[in-house]
C-alpha positions in Angstrom: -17.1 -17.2 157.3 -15.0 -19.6 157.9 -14.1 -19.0 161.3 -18.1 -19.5 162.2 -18.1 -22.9 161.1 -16.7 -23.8 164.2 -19.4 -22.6 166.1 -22.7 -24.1 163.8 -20.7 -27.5 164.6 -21.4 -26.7 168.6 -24.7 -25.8 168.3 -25.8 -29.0 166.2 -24.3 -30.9 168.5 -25.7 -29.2 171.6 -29.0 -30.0 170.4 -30.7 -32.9 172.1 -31.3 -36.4 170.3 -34.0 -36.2 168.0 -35.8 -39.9 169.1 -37.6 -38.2 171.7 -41.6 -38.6 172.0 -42.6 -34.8 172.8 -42.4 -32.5 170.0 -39.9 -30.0 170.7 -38.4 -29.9 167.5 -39.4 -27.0 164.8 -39.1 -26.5 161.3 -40.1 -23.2 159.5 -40.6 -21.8 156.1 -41.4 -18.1 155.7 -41.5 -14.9 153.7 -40.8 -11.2 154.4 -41.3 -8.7 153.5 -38.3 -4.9 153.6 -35.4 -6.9 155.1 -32.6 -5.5 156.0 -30.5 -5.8 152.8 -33.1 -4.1 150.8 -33.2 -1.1 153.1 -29.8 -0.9 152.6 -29.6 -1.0 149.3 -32.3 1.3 148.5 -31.1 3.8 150.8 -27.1 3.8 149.6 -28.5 4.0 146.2 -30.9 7.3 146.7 -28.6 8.9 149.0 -25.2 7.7 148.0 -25.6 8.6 144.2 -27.7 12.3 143.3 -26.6 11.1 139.6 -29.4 8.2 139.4 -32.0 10.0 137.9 -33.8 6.8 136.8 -33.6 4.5 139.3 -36.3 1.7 140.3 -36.2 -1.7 142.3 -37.6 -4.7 142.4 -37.7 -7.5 144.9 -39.6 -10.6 145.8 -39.0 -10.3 149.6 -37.0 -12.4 152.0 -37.2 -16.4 151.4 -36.2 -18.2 155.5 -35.9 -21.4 156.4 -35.6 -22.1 160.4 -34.9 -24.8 162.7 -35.3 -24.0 166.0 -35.3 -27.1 168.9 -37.0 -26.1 172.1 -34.8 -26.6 175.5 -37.8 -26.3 178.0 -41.4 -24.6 178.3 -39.7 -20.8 177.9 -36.5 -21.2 176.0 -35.8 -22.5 172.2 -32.2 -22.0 170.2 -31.7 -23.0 166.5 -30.6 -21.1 163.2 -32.3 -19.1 160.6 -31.0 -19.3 157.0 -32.7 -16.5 154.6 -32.3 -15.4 151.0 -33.1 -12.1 149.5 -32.5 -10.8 146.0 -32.9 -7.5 144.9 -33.1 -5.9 140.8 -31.9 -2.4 140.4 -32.7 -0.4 137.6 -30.9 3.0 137.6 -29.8 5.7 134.4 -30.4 2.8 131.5 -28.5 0.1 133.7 -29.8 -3.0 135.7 -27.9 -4.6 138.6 -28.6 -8.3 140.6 -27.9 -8.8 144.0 -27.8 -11.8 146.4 -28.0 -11.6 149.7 -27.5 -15.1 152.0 -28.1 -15.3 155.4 -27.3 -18.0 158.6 -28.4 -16.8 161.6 -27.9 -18.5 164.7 -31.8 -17.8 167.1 -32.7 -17.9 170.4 -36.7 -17.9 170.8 -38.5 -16.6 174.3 -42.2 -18.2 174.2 -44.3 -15.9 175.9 -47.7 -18.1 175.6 -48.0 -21.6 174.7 -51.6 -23.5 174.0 -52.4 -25.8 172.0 -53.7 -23.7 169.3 -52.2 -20.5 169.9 -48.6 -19.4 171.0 -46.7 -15.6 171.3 -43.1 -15.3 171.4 -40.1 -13.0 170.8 -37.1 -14.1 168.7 -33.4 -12.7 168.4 -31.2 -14.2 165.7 -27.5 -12.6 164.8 -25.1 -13.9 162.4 -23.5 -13.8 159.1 -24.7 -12.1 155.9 -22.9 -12.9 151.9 -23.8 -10.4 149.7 -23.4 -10.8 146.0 -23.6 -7.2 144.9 -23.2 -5.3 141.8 -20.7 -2.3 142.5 -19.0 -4.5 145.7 -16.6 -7.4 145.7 -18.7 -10.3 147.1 -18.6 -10.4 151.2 -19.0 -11.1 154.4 -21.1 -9.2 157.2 -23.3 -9.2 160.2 -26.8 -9.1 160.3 -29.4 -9.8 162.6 -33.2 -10.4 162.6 -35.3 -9.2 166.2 -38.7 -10.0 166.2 -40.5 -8.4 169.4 -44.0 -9.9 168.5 -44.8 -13.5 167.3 -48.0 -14.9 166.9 -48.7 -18.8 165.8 -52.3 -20.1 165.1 -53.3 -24.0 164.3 -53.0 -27.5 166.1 -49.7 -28.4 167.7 -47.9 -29.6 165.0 -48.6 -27.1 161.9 -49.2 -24.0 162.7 -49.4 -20.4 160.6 -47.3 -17.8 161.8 -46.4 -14.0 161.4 -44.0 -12.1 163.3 -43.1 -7.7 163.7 -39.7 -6.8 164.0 -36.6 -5.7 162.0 -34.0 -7.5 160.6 -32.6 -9.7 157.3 -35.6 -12.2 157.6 -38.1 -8.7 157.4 -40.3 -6.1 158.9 -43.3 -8.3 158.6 -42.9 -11.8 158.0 -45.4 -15.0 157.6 -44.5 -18.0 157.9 -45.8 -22.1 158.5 -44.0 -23.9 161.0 -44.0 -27.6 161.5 -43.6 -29.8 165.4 -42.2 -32.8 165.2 
């Protein structure tokens, strides 16, 4: 983790001065839904243990906060952050686990109106997980939504997005242009 540091320093500082009169700046809150932690889990627990005879979980999706800061008409780069946490229940035992996320994104706007936009966005990065069974660590992840779709005036718009990764499957979103 530490060695990414590094590079999250570059990219804030590659981004352009914020006093500018256009907005090409972006803020984003959003929810997901089967990320890629919780395919993960679920999967390494069914398959990984023919013991759990009594196993149910619970989740309340992927949380994502996103900046993104556009560099033209086509091209936008920022980071992703996202938050999942996942409640096992298996053979009279219940688990936590935590899953944070930063995600550096680049953002390809397909179509760009006034009150409706399409892109495609491809974050990768680094993953914390906070698990039950597993010494807490460090992995990759990624997020690759091939269809976005944004409704509303310029400057607050709703959002949803199909794709896999950490962020999920399916997620919806509101996004603010300053």
């Amino acid at each position: 983790m530490k060695k990414l540091i590094p590079f999250f320093i570059c990219l804030l500082l590659c981004v352009p001065s914020f006093g500018q009169n256009q907005r090409d700046n972006q803020m984003s809150v959003s929810y997901g839904f089967f990320s890629n932690s919780k395919l993960y889990t679920v999967l390494s627990r069914i398959f990984g243990s023919v013991v759990a005879k009594d196993y149910k979980a619970s989740d309340f999706g992927a949380m994502s906060f996103e900046y993104m800061h556009d560099l033209g008409d086509l091209v936008s780069v920022g980071v992703a952050m996202s938050y999942f946490h996942l409640s096992t229940f298996e053979n009279g035992n219940s688990y936590e686990f935590n899953n944070y996320s930063l995600l550096p994104a680049v953002k390809l706007n397909w179509y760009r109106k006034p009150w409706f936009g399409s892109y495609t966005k491809v974050a990768a990065g680094a993953s914390y997980r906070d698990f039950y069974e597993e010494k807490d660590r460090v992995y990759f992840n990624f997020q690759v939504s091939l269809l976005g779709l944004e409704v509303g005036p310029e400057f607050l718009r709703a959002y949803t997005e199909i794709g896999v990764g950490e962020q999920g499957a399916l997620v919806a979103g509101l996004r603010y242009r300053f």
